[in-house]
py3Dmol code that shows the C-alpha trace and the ligand (Angstrom):
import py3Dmol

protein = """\
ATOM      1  CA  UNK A   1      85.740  64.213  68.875  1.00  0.00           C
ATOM      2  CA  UNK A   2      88.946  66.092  70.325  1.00  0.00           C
ATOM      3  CA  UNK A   3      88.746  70.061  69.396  1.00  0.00           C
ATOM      4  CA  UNK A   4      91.788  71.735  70.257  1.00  0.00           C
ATOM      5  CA  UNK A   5      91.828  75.770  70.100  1.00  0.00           C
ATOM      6  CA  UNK A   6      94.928  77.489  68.878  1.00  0.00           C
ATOM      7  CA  UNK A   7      95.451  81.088  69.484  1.00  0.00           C
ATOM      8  CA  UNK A   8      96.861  83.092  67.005  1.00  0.00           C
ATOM      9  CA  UNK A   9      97.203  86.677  64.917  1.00  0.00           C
ATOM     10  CA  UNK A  10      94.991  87.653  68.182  1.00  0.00           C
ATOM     11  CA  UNK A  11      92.433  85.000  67.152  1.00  0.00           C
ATOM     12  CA  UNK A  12      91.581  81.763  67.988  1.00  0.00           C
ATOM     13  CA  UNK A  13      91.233  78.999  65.324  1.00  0.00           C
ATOM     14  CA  UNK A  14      89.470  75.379  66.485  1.00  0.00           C
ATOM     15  CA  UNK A  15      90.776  72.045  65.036  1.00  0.00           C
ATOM     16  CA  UNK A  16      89.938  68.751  65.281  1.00  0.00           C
ATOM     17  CA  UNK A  17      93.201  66.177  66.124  1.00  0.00           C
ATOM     18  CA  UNK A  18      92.816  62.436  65.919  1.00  0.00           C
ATOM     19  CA  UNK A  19      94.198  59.695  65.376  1.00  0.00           C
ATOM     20  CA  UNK A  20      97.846  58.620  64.904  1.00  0.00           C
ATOM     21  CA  UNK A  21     100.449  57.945  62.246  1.00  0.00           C
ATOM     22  CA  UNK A  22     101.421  60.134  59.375  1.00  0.00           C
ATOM     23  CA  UNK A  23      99.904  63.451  59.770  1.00  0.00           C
ATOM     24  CA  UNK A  24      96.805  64.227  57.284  1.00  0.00           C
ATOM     25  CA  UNK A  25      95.310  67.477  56.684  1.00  0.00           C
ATOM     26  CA  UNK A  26      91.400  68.399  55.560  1.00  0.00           C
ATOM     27  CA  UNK A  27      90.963  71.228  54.643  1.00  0.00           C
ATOM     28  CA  UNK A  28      86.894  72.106  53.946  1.00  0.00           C
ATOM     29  CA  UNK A  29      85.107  74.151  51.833  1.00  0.00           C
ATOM     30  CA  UNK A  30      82.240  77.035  51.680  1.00  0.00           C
ATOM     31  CA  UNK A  31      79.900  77.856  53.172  1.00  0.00           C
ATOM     32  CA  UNK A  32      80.553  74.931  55.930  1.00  0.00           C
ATOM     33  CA  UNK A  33      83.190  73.388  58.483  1.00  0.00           C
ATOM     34  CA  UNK A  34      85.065  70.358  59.506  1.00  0.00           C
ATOM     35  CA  UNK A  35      82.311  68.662  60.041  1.00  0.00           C
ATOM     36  CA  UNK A  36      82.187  67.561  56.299  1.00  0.00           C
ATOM     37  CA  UNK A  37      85.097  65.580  56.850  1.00  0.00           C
ATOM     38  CA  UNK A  38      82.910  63.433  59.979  1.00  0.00           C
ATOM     39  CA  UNK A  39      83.038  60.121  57.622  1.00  0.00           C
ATOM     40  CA  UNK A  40      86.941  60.669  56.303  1.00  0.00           C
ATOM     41  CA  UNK A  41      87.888  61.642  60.129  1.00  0.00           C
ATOM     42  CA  UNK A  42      86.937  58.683  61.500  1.00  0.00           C
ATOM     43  CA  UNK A  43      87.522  56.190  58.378  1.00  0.00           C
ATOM     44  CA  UNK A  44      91.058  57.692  58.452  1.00  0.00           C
ATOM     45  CA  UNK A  45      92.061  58.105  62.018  1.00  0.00           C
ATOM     46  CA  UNK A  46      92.583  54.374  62.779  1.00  0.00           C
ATOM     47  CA  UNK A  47      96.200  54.406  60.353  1.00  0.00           C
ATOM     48  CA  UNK A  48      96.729  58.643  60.211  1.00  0.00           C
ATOM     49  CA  UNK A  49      96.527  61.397  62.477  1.00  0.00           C
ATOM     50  CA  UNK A  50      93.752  63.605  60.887  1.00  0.00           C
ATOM     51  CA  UNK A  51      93.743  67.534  61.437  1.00  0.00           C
ATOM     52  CA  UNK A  52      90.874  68.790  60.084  1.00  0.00           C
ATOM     53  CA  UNK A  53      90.687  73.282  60.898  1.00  0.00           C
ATOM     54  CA  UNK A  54      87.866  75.367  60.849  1.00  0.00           C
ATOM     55  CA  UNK A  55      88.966  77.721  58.817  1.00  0.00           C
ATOM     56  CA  UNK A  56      88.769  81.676  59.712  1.00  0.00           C
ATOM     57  CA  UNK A  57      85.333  82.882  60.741  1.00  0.00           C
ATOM     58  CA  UNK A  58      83.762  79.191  60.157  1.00  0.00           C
ATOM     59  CA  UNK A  59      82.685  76.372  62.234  1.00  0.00           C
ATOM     60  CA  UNK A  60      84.191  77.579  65.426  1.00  0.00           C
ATOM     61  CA  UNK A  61      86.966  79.703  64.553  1.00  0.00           C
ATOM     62  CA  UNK A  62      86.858  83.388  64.509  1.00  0.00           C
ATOM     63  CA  UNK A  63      87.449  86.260  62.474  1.00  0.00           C
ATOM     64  CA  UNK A  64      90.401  89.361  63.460  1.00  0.00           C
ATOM     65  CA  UNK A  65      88.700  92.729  63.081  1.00  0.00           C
ATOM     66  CA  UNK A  66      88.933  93.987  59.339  1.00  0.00           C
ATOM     67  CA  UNK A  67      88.300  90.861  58.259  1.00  0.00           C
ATOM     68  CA  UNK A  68      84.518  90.606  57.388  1.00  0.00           C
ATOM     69  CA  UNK A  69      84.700  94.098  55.683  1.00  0.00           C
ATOM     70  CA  UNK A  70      88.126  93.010  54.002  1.00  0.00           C
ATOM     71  CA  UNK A  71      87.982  89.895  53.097  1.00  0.00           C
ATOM     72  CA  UNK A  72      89.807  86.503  53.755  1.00  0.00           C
ATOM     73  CA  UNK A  73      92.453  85.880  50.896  1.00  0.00           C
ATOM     74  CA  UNK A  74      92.922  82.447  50.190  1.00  0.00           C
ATOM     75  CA  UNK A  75      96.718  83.482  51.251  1.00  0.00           C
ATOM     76  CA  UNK A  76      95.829  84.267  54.510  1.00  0.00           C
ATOM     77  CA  UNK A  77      93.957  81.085  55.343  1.00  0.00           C
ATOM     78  CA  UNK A  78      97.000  78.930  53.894  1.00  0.00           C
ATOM     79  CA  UNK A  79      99.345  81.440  56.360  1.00  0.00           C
ATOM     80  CA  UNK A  80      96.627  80.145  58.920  1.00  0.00           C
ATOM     81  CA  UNK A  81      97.336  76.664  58.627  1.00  0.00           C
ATOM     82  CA  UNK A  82     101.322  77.062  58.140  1.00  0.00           C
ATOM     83  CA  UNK A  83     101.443  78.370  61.718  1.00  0.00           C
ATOM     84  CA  UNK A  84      98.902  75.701  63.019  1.00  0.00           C
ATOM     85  CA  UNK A  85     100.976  73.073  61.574  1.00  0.00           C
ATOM     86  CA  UNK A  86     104.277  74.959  63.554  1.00  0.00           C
ATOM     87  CA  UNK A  87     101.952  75.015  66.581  1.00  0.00           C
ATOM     88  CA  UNK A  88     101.183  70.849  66.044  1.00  0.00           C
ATOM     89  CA  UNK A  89     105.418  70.873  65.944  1.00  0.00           C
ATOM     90  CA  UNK A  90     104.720  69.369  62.107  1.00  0.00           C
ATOM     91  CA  UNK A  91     107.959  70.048  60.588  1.00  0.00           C
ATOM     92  CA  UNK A  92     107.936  67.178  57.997  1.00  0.00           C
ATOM     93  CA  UNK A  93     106.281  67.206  54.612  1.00  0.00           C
ATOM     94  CA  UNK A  94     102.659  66.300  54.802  1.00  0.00           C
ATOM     95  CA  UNK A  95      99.234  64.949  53.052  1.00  0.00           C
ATOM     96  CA  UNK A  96      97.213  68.341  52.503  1.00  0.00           C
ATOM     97  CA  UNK A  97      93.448  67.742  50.904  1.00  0.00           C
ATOM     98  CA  UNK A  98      91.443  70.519  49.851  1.00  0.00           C
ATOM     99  CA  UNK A  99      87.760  70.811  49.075  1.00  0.00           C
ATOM    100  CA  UNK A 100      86.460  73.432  46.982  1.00  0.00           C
ATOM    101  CA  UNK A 101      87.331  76.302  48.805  1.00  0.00           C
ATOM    102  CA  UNK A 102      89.687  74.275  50.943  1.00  0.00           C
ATOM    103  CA  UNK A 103      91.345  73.390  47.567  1.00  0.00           C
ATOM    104  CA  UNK A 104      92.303  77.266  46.882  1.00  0.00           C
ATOM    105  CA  UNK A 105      93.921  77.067  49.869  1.00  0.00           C
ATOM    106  CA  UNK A 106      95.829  74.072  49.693  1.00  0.00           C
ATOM    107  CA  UNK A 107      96.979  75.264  46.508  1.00  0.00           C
ATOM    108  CA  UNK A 108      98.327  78.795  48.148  1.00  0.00           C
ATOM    109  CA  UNK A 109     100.015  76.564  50.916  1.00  0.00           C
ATOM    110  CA  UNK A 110     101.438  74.415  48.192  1.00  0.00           C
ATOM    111  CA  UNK A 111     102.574  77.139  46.098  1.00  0.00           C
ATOM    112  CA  UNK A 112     103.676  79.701  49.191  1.00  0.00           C
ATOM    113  CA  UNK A 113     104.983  76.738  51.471  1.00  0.00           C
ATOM    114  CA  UNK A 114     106.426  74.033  49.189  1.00  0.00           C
ATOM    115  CA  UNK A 115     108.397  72.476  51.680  1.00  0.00           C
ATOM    116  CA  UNK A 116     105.384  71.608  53.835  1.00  0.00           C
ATOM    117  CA  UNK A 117     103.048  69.067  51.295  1.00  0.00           C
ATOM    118  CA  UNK A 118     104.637  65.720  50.393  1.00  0.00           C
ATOM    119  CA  UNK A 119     100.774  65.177  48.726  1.00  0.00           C
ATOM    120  CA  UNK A 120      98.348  66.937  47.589  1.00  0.00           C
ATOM    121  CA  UNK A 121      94.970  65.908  46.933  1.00  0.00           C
ATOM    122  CA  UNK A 122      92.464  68.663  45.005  1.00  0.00           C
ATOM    123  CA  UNK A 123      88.755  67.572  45.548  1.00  0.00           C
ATOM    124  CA  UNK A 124      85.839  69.178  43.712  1.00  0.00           C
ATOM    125  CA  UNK A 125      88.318  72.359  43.106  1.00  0.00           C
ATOM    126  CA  UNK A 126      89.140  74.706  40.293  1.00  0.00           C
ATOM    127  CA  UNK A 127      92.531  76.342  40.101  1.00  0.00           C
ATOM    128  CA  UNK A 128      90.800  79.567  37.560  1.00  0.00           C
ATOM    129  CA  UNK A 129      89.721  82.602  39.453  1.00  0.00           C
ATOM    130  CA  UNK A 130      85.886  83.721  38.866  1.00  0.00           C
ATOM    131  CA  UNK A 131      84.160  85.386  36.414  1.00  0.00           C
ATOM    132  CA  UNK A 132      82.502  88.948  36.852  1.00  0.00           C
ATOM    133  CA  UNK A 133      79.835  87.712  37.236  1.00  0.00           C
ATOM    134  CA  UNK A 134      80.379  85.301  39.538  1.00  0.00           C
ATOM    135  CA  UNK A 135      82.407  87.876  41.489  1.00  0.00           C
ATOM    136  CA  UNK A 136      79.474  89.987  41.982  1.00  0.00           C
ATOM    137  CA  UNK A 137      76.982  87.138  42.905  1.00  0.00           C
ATOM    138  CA  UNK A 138      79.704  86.859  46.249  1.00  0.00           C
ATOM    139  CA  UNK A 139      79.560  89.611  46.804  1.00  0.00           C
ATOM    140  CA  UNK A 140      75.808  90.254  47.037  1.00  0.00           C
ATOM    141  CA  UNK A 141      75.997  87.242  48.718  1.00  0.00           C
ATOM    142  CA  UNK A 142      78.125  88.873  51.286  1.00  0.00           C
ATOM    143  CA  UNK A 143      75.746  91.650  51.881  1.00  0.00           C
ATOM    144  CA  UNK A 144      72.460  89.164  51.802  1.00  0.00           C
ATOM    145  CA  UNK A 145      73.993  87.504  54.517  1.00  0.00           C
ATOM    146  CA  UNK A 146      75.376  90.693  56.761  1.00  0.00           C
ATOM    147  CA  UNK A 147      72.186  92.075  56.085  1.00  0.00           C
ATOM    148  CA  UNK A 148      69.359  89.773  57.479  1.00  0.00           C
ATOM    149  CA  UNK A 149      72.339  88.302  60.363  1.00  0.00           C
ATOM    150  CA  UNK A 150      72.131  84.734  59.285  1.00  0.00           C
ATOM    151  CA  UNK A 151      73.184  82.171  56.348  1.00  0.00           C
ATOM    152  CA  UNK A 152      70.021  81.748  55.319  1.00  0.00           C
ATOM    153  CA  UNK A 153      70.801  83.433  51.511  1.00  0.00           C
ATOM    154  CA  UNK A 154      73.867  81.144  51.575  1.00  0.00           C
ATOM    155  CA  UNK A 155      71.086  77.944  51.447  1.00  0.00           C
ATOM    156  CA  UNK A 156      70.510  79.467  48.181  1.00  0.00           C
ATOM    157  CA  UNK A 157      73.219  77.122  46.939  1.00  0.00           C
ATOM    158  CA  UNK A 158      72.220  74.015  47.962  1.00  0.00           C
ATOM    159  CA  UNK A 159      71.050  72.441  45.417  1.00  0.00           C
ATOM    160  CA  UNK A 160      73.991  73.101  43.343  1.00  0.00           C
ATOM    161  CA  UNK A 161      76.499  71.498  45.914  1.00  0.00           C
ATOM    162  CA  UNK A 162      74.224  68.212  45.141  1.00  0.00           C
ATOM    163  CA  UNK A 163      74.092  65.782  42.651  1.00  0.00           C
ATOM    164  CA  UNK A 164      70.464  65.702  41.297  1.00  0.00           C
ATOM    165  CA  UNK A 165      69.919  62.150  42.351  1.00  0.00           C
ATOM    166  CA  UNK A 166      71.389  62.910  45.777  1.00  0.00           C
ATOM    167  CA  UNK A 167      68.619  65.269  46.111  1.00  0.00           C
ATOM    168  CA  UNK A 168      65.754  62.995  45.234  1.00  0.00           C
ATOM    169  CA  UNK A 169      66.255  60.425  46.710  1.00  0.00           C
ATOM    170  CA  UNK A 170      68.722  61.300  49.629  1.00  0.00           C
ATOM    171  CA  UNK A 171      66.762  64.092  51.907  1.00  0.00           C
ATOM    172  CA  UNK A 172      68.800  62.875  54.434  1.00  0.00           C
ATOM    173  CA  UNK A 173      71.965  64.066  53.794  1.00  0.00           C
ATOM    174  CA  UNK A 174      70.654  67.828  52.046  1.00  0.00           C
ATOM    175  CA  UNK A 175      69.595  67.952  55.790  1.00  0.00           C
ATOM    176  CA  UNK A 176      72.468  67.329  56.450  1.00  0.00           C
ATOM    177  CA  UNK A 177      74.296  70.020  54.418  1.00  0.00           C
ATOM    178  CA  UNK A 178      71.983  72.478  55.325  1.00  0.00           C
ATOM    179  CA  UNK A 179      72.443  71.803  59.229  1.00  0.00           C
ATOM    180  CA  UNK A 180      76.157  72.696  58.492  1.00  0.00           C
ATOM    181  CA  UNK A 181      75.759  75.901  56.159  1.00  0.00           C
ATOM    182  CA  UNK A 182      73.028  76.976  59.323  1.00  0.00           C
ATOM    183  CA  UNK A 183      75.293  76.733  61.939  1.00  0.00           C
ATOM    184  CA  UNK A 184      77.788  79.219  59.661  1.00  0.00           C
ATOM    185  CA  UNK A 185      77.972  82.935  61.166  1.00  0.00           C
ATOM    186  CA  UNK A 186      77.425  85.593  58.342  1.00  0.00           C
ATOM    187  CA  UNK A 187      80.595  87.667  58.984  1.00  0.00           C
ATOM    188  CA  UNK A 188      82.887  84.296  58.183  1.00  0.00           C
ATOM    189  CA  UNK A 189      80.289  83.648  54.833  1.00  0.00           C
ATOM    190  CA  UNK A 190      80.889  87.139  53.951  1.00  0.00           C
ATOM    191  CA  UNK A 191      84.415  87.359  54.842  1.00  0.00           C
ATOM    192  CA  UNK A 192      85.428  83.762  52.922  1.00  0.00           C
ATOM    193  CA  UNK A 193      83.082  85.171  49.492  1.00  0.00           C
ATOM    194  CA  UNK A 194      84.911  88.793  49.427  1.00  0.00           C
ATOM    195  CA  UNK A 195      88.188  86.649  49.701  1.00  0.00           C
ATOM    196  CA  UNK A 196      87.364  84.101  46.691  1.00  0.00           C
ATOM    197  CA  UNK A 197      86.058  87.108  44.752  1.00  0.00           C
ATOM    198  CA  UNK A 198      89.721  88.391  44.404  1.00  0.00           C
ATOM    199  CA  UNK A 199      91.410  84.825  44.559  1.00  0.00           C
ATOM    200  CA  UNK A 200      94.082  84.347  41.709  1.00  0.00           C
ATOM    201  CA  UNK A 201      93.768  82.433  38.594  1.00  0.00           C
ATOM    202  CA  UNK A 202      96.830  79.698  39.696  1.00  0.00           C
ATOM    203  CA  UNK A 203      96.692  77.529  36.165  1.00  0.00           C
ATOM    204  CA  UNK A 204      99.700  78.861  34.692  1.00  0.00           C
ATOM    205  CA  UNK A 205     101.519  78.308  38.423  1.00  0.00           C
ATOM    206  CA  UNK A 206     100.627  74.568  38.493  1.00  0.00           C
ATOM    207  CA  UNK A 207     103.359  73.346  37.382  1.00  0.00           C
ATOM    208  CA  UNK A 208     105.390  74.900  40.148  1.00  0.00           C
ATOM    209  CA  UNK A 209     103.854  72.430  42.556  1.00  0.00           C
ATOM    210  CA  UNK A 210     106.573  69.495  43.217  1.00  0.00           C
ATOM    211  CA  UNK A 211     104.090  67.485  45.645  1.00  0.00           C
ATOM    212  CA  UNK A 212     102.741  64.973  44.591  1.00  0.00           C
ATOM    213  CA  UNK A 213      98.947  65.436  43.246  1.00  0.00           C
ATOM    214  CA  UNK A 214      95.591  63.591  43.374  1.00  0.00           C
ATOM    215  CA  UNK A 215      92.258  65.036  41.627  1.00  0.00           C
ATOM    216  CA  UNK A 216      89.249  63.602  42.936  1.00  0.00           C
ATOM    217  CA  UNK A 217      86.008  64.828  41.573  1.00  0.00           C
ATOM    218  CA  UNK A 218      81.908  63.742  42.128  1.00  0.00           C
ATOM    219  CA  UNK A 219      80.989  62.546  38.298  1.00  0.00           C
ATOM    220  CA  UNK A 220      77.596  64.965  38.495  1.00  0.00           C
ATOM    221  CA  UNK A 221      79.958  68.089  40.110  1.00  0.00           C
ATOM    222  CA  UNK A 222      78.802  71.153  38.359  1.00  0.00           C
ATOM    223  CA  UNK A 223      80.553  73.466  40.119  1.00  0.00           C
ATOM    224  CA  UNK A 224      83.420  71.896  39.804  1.00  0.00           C
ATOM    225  CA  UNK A 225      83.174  69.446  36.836  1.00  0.00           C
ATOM    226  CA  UNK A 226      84.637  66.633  35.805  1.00  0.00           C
ATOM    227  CA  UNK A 227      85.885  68.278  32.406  1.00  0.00           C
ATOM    228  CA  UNK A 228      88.050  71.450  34.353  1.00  0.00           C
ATOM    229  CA  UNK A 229      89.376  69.075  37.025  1.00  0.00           C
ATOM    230  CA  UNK A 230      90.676  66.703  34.081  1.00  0.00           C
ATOM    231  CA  UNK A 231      92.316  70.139  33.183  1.00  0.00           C
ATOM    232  CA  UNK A 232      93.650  70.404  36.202  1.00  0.00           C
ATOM    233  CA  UNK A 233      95.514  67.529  36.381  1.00  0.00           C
ATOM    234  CA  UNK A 234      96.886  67.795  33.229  1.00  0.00           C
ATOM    235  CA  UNK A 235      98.645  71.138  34.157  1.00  0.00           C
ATOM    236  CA  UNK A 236      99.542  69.736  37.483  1.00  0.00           C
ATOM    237  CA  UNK A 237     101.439  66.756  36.054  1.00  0.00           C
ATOM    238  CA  UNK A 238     103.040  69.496  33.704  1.00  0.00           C
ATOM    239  CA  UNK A 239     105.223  69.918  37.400  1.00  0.00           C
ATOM    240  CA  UNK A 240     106.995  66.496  36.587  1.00  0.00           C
ATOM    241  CA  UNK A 241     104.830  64.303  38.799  1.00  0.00           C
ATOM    242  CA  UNK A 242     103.701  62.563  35.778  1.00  0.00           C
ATOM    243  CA  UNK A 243     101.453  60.681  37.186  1.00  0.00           C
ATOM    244  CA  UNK A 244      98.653  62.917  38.207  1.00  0.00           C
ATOM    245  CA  UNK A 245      95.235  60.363  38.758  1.00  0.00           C
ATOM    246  CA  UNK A 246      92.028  61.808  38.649  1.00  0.00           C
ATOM    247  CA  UNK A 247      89.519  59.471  40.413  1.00  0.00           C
ATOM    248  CA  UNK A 248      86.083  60.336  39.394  1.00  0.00           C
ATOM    249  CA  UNK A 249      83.422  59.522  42.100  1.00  0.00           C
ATOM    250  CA  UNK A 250      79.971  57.984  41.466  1.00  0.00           C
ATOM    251  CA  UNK A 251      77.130  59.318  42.692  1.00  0.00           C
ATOM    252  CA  UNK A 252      78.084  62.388  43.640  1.00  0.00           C
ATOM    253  CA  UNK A 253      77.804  66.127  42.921  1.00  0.00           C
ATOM    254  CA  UNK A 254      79.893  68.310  43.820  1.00  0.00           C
ATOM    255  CA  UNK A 255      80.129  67.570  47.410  1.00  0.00           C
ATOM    256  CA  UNK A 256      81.200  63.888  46.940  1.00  0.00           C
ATOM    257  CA  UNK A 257      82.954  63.872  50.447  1.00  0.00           C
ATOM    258  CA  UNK A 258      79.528  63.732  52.050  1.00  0.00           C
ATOM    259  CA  UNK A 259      77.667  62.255  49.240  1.00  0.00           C
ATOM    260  CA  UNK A 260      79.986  58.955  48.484  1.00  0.00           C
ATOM    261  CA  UNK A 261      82.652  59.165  51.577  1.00  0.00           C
ATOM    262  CA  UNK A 262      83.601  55.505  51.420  1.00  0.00           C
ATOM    263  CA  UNK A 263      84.860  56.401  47.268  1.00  0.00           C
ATOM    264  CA  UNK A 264      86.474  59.724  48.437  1.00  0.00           C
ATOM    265  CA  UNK A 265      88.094  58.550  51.526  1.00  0.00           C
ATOM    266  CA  UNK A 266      89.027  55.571  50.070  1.00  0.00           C
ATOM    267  CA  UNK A 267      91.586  57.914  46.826  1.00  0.00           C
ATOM    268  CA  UNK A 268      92.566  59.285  49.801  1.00  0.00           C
ATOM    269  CA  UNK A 269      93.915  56.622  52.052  1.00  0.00           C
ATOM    270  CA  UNK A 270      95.343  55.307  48.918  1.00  0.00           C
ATOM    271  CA  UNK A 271      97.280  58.049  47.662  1.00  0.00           C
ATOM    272  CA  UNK A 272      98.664  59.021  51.592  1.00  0.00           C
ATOM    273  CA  UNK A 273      99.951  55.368  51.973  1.00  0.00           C
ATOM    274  CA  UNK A 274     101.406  55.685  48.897  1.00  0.00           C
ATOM    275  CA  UNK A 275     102.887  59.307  49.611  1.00  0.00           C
ATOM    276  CA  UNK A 276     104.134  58.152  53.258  1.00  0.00           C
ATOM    277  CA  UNK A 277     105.962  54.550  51.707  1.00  0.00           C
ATOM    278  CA  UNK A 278     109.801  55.017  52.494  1.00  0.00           C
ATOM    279  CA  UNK A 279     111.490  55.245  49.353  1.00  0.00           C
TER     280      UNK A 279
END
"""
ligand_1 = """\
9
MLT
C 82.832 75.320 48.061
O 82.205 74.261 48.022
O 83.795 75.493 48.827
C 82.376 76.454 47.174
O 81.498 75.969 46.225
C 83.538 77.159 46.556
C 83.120 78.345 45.752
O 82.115 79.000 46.089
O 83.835 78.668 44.790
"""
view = py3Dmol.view(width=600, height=400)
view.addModel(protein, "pdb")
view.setStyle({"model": 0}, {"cartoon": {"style": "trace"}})
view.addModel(ligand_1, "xyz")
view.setStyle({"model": 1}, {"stick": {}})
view.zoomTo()
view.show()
């Protein structure tokens, strides 16, 4: 596939840009890269052109100094795409989709940079900040991971990013996953967990979103689940956009873009035709 490199706040962030047609943008999630989106990329790329980042310190894109120590807000990786989408000459309003992690941030981008999401699809996401105690298990994670130079102690969470049934009887694609979280350097693991330690709880700022909204969630998700994204879109159609679907996708955990891509790409394509039909 293309990868482009863009250089910017003195680093360099890589991107994959495909296809043509209205613009589409995939956002992943932790601890992995792009390369969850291989199935929607090229499913999507025939009708769309599909942008799909590596977010700061993942994949290949890499960190500024400070920022492994510091953190990565959730702010600062939405700032990251803003200027990649100014650096793509993407002026218009857009489809943004955001997995897990990628979720936070497509909610900072929609809430900080209204203007720039015509759509917005939420996939296996939560819009409530953590717990304490989750907070501390990222941040031991960050240290695990600094500490033996790998992301080995981020395979620890595996087998929560899969649906049971996935597991048993699909080894192929938890090799899959675990290929990906492997190939992650520890400073971006570390940098992305400090930064959704002190994420925001965004609930009570959903209905300030005036894109339009899609929730798409795997049926087994239990990071994730079914019940809090049902929440979600509740609060998000709060915004107006009364019509806020939430697909729910069999067989699938809580990464359903890997473990059923032809349901998950399929809400997508979907809800972008539907977002990019003149008026
Ligand atoms: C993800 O899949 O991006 C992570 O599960 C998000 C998180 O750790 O909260």
């Amino acid at each position: 596939m293309a990868e482009r490199q863009f250089s910017h706040d003195g680093i360099s962030l890589a991107l994959e840009d495909v296809g043509s047609g209205p613009p589409i943008l995939l956002i992943h999630g932790f601890p992995l890269d792009h390369g969850m989106w291989d199935a929607q990329i090229e499913s999507l790329r025939g009708r769309f052109r599909v942008i799909a980042p590596d977010l700061r310190g993942l994949g290949r894109s890499r960190l500024a100094a400070g920022d492994e120590e510091l953190g990565v807000g959730m702010e600062r990786y939405a700032a990251d795409l803003a200027a990649m989408l100014d650096w793509l000459s993407i002026g218009e309003p857009i489809v943004a989709v955001g997995f897990s992690m990628g979720g936070y941030v497509a909610l900072q981008l929609a809430l900080r940079w209204p203007k720039r999401l015509r759509g917005l699809v939420l996939c296996d996401t939560r819009a409530a900040a953590d717990a304490e105690e989750a907070r501390a298990a990222r941040i031991k994670m960050a240290e695990a991971v600094m500490q033996s130079g790998s992301a080995a102690p981020a395979l620890a969470m595996l087998p929560k990013l899969l649906a049971q049934r996935t597991q048993d009887e699909r080894p192929d694609i938890a090799e899959r996953v675990r290929g990906i979280i492997e190939r992650q350097r520890p400073e971006g693991i570390a940098a992305a967990q400090r930064g959704m330690a002190r994420r925001e709880d965004v609930r009570g700022r959903l209905d300030h979103i005036i894109a339009h909204s899609l929730c798409i969630v795997g049926r087994e998700d239990a990071i994730s689940p079914p019940a809090e994204m049902h929440e979600m879109a509740v609060l998000l159609a709060k915004s107006g956009d009364d019509d806020v679907r939430l697909v729910e996708v069999e067989n699938a955990g809580h990464l359903a873009p890997i473990e059923n891509p032809a349901a998950v790409t399929d809400a997508i394509r979907t809800f972008a035709q539907e977002c990019y039909r003149p008026a």
